[in-house]
Backbone as CSV, one residue per row, in Angstrom:
resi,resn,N_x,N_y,N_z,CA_x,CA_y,CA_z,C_x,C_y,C_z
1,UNK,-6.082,-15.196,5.137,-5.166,-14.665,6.106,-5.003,-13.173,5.866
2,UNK,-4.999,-12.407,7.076,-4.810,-11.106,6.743,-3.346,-10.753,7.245
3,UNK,-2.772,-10.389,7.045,-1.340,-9.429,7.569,-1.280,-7.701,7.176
4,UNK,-0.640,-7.271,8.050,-0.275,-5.805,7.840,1.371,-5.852,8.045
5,UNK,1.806,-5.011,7.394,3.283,-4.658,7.195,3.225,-3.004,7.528
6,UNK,4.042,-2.954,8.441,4.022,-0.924,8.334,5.475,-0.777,8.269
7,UNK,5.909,0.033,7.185,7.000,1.199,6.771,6.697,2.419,6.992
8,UNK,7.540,3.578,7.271,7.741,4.489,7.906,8.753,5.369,6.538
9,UNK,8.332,6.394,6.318,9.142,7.235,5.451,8.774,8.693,5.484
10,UNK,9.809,9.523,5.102,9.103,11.082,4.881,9.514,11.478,3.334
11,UNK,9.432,10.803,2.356,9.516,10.858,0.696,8.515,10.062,0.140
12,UNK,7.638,11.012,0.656,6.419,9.679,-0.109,6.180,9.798,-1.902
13,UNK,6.633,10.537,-2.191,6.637,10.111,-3.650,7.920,9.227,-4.383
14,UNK,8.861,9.190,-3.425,9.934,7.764,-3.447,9.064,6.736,-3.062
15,UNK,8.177,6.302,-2.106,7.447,5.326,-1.301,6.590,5.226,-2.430
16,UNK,5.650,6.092,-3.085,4.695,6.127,-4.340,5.759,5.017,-5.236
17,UNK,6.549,5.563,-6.005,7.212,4.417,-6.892,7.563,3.372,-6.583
18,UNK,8.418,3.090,-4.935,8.864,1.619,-4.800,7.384,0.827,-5.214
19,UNK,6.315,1.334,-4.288,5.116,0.826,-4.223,4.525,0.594,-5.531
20,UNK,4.673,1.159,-6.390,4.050,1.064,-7.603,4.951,-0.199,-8.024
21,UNK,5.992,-0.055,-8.467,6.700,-1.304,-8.931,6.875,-2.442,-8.129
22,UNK,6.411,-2.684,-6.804,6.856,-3.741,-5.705,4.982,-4.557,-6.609
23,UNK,4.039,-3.656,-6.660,2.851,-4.358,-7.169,3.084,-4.488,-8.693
24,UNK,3.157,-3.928,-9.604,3.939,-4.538,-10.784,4.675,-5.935,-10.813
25,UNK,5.483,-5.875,-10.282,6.784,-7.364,-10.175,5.559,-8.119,-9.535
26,UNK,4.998,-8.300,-8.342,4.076,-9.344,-8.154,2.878,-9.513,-8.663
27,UNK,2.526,-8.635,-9.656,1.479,-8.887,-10.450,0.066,-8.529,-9.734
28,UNK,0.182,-7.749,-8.459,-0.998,-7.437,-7.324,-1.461,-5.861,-8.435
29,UNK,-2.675,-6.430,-8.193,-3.589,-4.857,-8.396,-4.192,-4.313,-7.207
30,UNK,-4.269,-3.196,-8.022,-4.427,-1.547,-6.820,-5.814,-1.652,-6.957
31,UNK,-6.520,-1.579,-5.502,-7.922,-2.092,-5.171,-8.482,-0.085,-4.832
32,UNK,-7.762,0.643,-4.635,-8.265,2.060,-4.210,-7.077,2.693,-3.952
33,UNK,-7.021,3.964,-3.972,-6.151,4.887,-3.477,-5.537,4.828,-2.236
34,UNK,-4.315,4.956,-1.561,-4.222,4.965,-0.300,-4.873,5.696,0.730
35,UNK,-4.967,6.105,2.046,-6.165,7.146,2.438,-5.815,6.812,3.999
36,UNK,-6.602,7.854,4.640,-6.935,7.616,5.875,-8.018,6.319,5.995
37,UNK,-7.858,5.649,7.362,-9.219,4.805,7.476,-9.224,4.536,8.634
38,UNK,-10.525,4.870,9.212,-11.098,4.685,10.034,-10.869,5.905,11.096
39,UNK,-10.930,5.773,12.432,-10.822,7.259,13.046,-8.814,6.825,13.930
40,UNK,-8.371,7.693,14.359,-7.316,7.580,14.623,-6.257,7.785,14.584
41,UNK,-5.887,7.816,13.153,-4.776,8.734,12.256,-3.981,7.388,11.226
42,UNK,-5.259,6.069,11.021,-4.712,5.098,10.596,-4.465,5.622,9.394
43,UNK,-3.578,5.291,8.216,-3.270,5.695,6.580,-3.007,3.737,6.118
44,UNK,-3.838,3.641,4.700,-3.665,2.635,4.420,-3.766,2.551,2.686
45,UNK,-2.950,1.877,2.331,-3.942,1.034,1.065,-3.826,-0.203,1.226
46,UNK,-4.680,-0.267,-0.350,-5.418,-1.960,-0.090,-4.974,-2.739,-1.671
47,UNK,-4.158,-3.702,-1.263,-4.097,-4.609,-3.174,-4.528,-5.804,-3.083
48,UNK,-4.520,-6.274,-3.810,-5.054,-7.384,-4.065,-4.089,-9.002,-4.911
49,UNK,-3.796,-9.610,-4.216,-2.558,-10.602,-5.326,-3.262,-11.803,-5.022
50,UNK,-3.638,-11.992,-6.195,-4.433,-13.735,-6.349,-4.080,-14.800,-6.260
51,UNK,-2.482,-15.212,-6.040,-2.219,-15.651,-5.463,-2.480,-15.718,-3.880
């Protein structure tokens, strides 16, 4: 199953930490850097929770 969630902020180094610790507590690893992708003005990252 795929899902997307979009949040909206202008403190992205507040957004950097929730994010860092929201994957911590669930135990998800960081698959790449966040980034642009694709053409459009999409911004994404990508984790991974094995569950």
């Amino acid at each position: 199953m795929i899902g997307y969630v979009t949040l909206g902020t202008n403190d992205l180094a507040r957004a950097a930490k929730f994010y860092d610790e929201l994957l911590a507590e669930i135990g998800a690893t960081d698959e790449g850097p966040s980034g642009p992708r694709g053409d459009g003005g999409f911004y994404a990252g990508y984790f991974r929770d094995l569950d």
